[in-house]
N, C-alpha and C positions, 0 to 999 in steps of 0.2 A: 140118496144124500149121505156122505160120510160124514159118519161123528163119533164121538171121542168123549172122554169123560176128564172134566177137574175133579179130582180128588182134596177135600178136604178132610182135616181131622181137628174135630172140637174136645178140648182136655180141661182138667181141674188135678188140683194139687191141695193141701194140706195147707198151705201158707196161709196168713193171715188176709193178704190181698186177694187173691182167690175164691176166700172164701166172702168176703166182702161183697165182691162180684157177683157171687151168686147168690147173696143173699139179696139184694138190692135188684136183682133182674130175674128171680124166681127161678133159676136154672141148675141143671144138674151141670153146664161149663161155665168154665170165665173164660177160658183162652179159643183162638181158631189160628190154624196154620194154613196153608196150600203145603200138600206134599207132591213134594218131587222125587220121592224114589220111596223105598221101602223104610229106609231109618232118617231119610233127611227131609227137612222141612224149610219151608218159606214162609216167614211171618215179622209179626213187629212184636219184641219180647222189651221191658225194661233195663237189661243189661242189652244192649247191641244193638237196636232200634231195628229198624226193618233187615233182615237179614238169613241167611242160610243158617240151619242148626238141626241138631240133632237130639234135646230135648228129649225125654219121655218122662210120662204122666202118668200116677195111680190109675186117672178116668180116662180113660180114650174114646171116643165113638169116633168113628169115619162114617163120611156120607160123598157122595158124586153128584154132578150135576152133569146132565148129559148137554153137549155141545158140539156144534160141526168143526172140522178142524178148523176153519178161517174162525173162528170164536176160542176156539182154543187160542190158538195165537196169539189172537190181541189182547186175551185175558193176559196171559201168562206178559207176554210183552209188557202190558201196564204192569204185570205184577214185578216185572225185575226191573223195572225204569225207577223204582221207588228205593229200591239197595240203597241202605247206607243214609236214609232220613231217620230222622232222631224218633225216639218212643215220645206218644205224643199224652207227657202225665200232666200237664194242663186240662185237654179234652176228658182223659179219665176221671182226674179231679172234679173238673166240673162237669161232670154226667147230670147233675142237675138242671144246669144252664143251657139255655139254646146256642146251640155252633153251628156251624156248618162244617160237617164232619168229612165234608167232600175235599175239604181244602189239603192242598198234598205238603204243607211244612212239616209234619210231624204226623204221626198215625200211633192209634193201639191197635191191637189184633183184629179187633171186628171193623172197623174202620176202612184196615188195609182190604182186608179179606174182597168187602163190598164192592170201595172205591176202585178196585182192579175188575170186577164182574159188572158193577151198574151199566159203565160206560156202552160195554159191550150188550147186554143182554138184563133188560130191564126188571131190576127184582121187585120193590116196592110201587103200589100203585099211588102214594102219593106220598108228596117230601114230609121228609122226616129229618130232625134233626141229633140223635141219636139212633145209632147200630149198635148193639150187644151180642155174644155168640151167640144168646137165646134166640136173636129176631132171626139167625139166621138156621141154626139147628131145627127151626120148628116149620122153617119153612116151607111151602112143598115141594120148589123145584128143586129142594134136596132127598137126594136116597141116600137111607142107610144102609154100608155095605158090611161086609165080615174083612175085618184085617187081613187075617189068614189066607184070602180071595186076591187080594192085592198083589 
C-alpha cells in the first residue's frame, strides 16, 4: 500500500487571542496550519481567511498523519478548494454555542484543518460541534515529528 504523510504544524504566540485560546481549551496551541513545504503553510489565520503563508510562531510542534496517497489528495484537494473563504470570528466567538463547524462559509484554524481530513478519513467517533488545535494535537492518529526531519 503507498502512503504518504499530512504534515501539520500546531503554534501559539504571545497575543492576547492566543493566549485566550489556550486558556479556554487547556492547550499548549491555539492555531493549526497544513504545511506545505518547509516555511510555507495552508490555513485560516484572521488577517487572510483561509490562505498560503509563511507565519512563524514562539511554539511550534509538527505532527503527521500517515495516509495513502489517494487520501493525500483528497485531503489536500478539500484543503485548497477552501482558498480565499473568510476567517470564521463568528464560530470563534461563539466557541460556546453549538454550530456546525462543518459548514464551509467561513472557518478558524482548527475547523479548516478537520473539515479537509473528516471527509476523507474519519477522526472523531461522534459528532461534535466544536474543533480546537487541542482536540486535534492530542489526537492519536497524529505523530509528533522533529522539524529539523521535515
Amino acid at each position: 500500500m503507498d502512503s504518504t504523510k499530512i504534515i501539520v504544524r500546531f503554534s501559539a504566540n504571545p497575543l492576547p487571542l492566543s493566549w485566550a485560546i489556550r486558556f479556554r481549551t487547556w492547550s499548549k496551541y491555539s492555531h493549526v496550519d497544513f504545511v506545505l513545504d518547509k516555511n510555507l503553510y495552508l490555513g485560516a489565520i484572521p488577517i487572510g481567511g483561509v490562505c498560503k503563508h509563511s507565519h512563524r510562531y514562539p511554539v511550534e510542534g509538527y505532527f503527521e498523519l500517515d495516509v495513502t496517497k489517494e487520501q493525500y489528495e483528497k485531503i489536500m484537494d478539500n484543503a485548497h478548494a477552501q482558498i480565499g473563504k473568510p476567517y470564521d470570528f463568528k464560530g470563534l466567538f461563539g466557541y460556546a454555542l453549538e454550530r456546525d463547524w462543518q459548514e464551509d462559509d467561513a472557518w478558524f484554524c482548527s475547523e479548516y484543518v478537520a473539515g479537509a481530513i473528516e471527509p476523507v478519513i474519519r477522526l472523531f467517533n461522534e459528532d461534535t460541534f466544536k474543533i480546537s488545535p487541542r482536540d486535534l494535537s492530542i489526537h492519536g492518529a497524529f505523530k509528533k515529528v522533529d522539524y529539523e526531519t521535515l
